[in-house]
C-alpha positions in Angstrom: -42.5 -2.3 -29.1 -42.9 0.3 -26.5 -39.3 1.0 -24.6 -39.2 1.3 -21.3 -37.1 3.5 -19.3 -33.9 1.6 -17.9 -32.9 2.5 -14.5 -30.2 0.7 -12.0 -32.1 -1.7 -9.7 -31.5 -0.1 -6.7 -33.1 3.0 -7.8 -36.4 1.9 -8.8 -39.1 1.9 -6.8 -40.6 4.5 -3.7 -39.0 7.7 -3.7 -37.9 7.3 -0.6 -36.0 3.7 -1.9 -34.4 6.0 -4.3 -32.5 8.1 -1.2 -31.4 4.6 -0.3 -28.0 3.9 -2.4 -27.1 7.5 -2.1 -26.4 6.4 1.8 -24.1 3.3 0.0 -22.3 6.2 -2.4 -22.1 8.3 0.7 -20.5 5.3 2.6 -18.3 4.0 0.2 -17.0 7.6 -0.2 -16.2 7.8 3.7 -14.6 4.7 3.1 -12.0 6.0 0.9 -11.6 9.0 2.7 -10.6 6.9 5.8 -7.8 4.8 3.8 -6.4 8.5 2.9 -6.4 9.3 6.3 -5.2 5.7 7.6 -2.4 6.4 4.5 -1.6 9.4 6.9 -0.1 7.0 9.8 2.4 5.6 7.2 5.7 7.6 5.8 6.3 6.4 2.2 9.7 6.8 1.2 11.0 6.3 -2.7 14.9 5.1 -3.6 17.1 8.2 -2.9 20.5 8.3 -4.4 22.9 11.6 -3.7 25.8 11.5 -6.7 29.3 12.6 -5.2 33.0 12.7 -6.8 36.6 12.4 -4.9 40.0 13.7 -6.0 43.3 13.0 -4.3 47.2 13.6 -5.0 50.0 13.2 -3.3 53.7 14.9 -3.6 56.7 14.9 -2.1 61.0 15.8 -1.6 63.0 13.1 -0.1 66.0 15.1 2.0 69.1 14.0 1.7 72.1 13.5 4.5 75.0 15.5 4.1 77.3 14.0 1.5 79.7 14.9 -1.5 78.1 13.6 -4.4 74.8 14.8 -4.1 75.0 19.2 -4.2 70.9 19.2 -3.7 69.3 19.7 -0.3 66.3 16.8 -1.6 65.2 15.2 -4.9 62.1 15.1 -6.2 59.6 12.4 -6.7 59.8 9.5 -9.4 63.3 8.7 -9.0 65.6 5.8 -7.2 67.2 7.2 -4.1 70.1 5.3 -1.9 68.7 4.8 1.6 71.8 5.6 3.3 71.2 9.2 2.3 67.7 10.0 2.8 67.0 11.8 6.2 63.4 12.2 6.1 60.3 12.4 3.3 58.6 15.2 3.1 54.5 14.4 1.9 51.9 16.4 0.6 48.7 15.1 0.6 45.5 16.7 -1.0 42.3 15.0 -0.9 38.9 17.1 -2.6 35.2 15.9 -2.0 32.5 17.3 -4.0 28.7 16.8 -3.6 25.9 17.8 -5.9 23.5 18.5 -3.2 24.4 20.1 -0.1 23.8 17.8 2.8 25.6 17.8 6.4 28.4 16.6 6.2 31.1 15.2 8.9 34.5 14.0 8.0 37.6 12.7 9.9 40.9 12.5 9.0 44.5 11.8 10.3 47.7 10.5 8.9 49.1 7.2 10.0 52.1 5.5 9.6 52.6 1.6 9.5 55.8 -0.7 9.6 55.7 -4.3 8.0 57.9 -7.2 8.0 57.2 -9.7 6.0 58.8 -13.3 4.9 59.8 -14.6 1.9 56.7 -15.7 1.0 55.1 -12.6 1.8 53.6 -13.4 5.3 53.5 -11.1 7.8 55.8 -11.5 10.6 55.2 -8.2 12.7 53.5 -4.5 12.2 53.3 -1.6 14.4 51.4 1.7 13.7 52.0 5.2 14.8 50.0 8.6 13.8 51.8 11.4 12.4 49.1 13.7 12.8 46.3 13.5 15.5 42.7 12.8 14.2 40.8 16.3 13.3 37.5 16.4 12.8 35.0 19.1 10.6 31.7 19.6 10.0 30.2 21.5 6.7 26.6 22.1 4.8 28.5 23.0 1.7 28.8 21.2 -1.4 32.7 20.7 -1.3 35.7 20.5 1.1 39.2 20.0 0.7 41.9 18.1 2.8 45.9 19.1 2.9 48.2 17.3 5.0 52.0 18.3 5.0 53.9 15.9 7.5 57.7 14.6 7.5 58.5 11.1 7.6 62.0 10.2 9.9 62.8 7.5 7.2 66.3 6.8 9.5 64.0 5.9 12.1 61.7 3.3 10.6 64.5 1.9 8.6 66.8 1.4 12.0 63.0 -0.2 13.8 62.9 -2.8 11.1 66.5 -3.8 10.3 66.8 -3.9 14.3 63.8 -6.6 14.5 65.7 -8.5 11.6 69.0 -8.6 13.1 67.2 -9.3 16.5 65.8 -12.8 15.1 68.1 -13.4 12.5 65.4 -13.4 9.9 65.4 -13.4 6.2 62.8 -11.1 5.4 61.9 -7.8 3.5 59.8 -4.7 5.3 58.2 -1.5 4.1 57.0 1.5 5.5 53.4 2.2 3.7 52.2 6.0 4.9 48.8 6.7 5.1 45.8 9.5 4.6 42.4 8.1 5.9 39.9 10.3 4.8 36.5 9.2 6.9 33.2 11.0 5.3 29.7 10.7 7.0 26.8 12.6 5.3 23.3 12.7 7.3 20.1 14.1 4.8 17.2 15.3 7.1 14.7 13.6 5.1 16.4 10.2 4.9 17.3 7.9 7.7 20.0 6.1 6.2 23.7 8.3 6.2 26.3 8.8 3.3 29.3 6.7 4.5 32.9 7.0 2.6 36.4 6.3 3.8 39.0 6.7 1.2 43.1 6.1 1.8 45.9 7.5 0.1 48.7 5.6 0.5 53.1 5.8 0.3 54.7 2.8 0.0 58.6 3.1 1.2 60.9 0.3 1.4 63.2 -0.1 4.7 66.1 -2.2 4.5 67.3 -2.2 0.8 70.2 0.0 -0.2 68.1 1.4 -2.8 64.7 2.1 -2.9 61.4 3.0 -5.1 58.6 5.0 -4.1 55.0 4.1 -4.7 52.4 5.9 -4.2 48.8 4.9 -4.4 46.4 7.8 -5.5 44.2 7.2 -7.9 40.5 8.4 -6.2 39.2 10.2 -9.2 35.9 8.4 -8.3 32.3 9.2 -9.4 29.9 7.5 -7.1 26.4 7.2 -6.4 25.0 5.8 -3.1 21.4 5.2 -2.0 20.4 6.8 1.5 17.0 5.1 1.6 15.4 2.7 -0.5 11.8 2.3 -1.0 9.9 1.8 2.4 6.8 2.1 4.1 7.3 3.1 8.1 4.2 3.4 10.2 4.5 6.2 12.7 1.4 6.7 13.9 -0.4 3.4 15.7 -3.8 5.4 17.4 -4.5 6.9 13.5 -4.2 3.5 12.0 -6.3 1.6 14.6 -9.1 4.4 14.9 -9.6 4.8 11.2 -9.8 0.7 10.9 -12.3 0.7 13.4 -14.6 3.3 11.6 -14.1 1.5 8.4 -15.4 -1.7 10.0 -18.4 0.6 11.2 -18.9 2.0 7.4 -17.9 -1.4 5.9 -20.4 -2.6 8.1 -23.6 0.3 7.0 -23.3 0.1 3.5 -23.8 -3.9 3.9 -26.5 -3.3 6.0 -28.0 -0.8 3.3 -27.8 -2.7 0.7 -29.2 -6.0 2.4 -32.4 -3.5 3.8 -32.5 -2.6 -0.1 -33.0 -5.5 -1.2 -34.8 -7.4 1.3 -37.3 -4.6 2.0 -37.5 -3.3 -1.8 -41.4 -2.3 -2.6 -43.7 -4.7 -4.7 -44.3 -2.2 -7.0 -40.2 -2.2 -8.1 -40.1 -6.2 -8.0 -42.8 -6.2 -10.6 -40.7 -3.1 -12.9 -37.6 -5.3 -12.5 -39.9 -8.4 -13.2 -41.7 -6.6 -16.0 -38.3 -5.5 -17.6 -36.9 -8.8 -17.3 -39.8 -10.3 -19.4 -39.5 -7.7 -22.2 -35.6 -8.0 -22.7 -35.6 -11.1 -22.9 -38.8 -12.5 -24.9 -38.7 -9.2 -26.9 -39.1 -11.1 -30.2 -41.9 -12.7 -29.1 -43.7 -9.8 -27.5 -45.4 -7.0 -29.3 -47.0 -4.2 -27.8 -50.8 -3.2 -28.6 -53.0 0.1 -27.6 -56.3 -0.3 -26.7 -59.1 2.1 -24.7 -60.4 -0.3 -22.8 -59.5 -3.8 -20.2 -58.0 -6.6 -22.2 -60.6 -9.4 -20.3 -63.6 -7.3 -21.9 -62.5 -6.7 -24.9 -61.9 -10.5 -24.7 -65.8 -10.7 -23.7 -67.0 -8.5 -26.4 -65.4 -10.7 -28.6 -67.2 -13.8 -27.2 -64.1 -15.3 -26.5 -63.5 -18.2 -24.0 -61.1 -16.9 -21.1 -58.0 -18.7 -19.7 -56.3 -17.4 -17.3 -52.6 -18.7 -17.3 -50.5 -18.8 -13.7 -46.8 -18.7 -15.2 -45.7 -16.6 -18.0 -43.5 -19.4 -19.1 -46.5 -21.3 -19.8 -47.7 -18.3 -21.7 -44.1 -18.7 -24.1 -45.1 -22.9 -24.5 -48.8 -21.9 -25.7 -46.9 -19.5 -27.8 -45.0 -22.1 -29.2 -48.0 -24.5 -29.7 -50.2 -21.8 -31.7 -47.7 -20.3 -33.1 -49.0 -16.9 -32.2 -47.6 -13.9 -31.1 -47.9 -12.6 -27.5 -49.2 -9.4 -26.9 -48.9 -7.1 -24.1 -50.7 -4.1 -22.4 -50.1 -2.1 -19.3 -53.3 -1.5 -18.0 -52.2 0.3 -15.0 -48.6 1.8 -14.9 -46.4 0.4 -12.5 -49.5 -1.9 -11.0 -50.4 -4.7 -13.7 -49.5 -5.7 -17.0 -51.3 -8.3 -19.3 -49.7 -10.2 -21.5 -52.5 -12.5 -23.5 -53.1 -14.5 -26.5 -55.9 -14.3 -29.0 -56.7 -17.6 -31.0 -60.6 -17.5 -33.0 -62.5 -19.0 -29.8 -59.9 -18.9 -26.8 -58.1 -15.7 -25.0 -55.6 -16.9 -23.6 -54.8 -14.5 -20.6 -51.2 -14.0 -18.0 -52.2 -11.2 -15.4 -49.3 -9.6 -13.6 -49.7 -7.8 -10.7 -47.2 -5.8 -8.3 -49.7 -6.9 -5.6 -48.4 -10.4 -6.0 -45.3 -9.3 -5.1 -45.6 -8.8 -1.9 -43.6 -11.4 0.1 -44.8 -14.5 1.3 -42.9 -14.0 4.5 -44.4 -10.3 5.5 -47.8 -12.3 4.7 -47.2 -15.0 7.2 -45.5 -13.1 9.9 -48.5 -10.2 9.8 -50.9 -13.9 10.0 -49.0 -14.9 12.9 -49.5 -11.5 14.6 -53.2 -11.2 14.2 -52.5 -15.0 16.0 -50.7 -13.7 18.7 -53.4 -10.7 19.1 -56.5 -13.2 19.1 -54.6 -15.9 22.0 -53.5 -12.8 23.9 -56.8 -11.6 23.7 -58.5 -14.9 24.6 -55.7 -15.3 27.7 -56.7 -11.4 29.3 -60.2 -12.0 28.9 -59.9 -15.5 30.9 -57.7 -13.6 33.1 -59.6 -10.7 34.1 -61.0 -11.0 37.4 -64.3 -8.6 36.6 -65.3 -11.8 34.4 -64.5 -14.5 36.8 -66.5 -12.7 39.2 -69.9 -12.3 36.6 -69.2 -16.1 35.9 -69.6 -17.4 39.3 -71.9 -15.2 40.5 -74.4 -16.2 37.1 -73.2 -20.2 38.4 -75.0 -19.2 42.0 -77.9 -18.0 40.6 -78.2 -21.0 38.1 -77.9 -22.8 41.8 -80.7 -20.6 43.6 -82.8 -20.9 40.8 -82.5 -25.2 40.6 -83.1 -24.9 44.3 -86.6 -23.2 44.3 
């Protein structure tokens, strides 16, 4: 059998049908141009994680009062020391930062000092803070920056504040004097809203009131850290974008529906009977086989002195098929216009004509009867309404009058 050219439904048909989808490809690509420029009102941000490292150390002398046994001006760190002889601590502290991108940066520091008394069970009783240096601020875009402090703790004074509160209140508690570097570190990326945030202590723990003391220090920032500045998020920033481009894609939403409905609603007879046609042979191809011939199936069916019947429904063509057990064969008499598909038995043709004619819709039928209708009452109302015929009427009822009279 024959095969017939395949085409997409919506392109069969008139050529002017054919124009038709490219409106729906043209729409649908508008369509997707406005979501990329509706994606414009939107900022889309990804997880952002800036990797940073800290160093600190501290050092220091503790001075010593005048005395006999002890020839040294101070002793150095790690040791026991009497607290009768110390006169003050002198503390370096160092503190490094060191970022792998170069963002602004802002950092504060100072150096604090803070009294404790505590009970037995290790409750505090009373605390009082004082700076030993004033708060300094900086501001960098390099990748690094470094922090040196260098102040003298009065240990005689501290020691005399707490043994003084003690012996005030007759208390049987232990104090110490913990001295402090707060390092405060704020980091602001211009393409992230979210800001770095570290604050780091380095700490000296002296006790007060013993006769001898230890002193510990805490240190230990050899940190590597990562922290997120923004995590995945969608912001929208720009409102009259988002709502015109929605509105449009309503309108194009809206065409290529339209386009598509006037497709297939309005869709010629002639591509209803190739879709119909195409249907028949895909399906029933099995059953169907193709023949040549030079001249109209119904007389070649009359030269045969066949008996001719002519079946409504192809369906009943396939049950006649069934019956006779004979195949169906099929001609295209005129291309894209009528197709025949008939059986031949020794007496009877049996004969299913269709036509692209009979596609035409019911409904165009029916409204073009009901507006020759409206034509023929229209035209009935204007010619009972015009006045140039009411007048010939009653003047032809006078004469009928005159006429009875004589």
């Amino acid at each position: 059998m024959r095969e017939r050219n395949v085409e997409l439904p919506l392109l069969k048909g008139k050529p002017k049908e054919k124009y038709i989808p490219m409106s729906v490809v043209i729409g649908v690509i508008v369509f997707l141009a406005l979501v990329l420029v509706a994606s414009f009102a939107f900022t889309f941000k990804g997880t952002y994680k800036v990797h940073y490292s800290e160093k600190s150390n501290i050092d220091y002398k503790v001075y010593l009062k005048e005395n006999s046994d002890y020839p040294e001006k101070y002793l150095g760190k790690n040791r026991r020391y009497i607290a009768s002889l110390i006169k003050n601590i002198d503390t370096d502290f160092d503190y490094t930062f060191k970022i792998d991108e170069k963002i602004d940066l802002k950092y504060t520091y100072y150096v604090v000092a803070k009294l404790e008394v505590n009970d037995s069970q290790g409750t505090n009783i009373f605390e009082k803070e004082e700076l030993l240096t004033s708060k300094k601020s900086n501001n960098t875009d390099k990748d690094t920056f470094k922090v040196h402090e260098d102040v003298q703790i009065d240990y005689a004074k501290f020691n005399a504040m707490a043994t003084e509160f003690i012996d005030k209140y007759k208390l049987t508690a232990n104090s110490k004097l913990t001295v402090s570097l707060i390092v405060d570190v704020e980091g602001k990326h211009t393409d992230f809203d979210k800001q770095l945030s570290d604050k780091e202590v380095i700490s000296l723990n002296i006790p007060l009131t013993e006769k001898t003391i230890d002193i510990e220090m805490d240190y230990n920032l050899t940190n590597s850290v990562d922290q997120t500045l923004q995590q995945r998020s969608t912001i929208l920033n720009n409102k009259p974008l988002l709502f015109i481009t929605i509105f449009i894609s309503f309108i194009d939403i809206f065409a290529i529906i339209y386009v598509i409905y006037w497709v297939v609603v309005n869709r010629s007879p002639e591509t209803l009977y190739n879709k119909k046609l195409d249907k028949i042979l895909k399906d029933y191809n099995r059953y169907i086989s193709e023949t040549i011939i030079t001249e109209r199936v119904e007389d070649m069916m009359v030269t045969r002195s066949l008996r001719i019947e002519v079946i409504k429904k192809f369906e009943d063509l396939l049950d006649i098929r069934d019956s006779l057990n004979k195949p169906i064969l099929y001609h295209e008499e005129r291309p894209n216009q009528e197709a025949v598909f008939y059986i031949l038995t020794d007496r009877i043709g049996y004969l299913y004509v269709m036509r692209a004619e009979d596609f035409v819709k019911k409904s165009k039928k029916a409204k073009n009867e009901e507006v020759v209708e409206e034509k023929k009452v229209v035209k009935k109302e204007e010619l009972i309404a015009d006045p140039v015929i009411e007048v010939k009427k009653k003047r032809s009822r006078h004469q009928n009058k005159d006429r009875f009279r004589k």
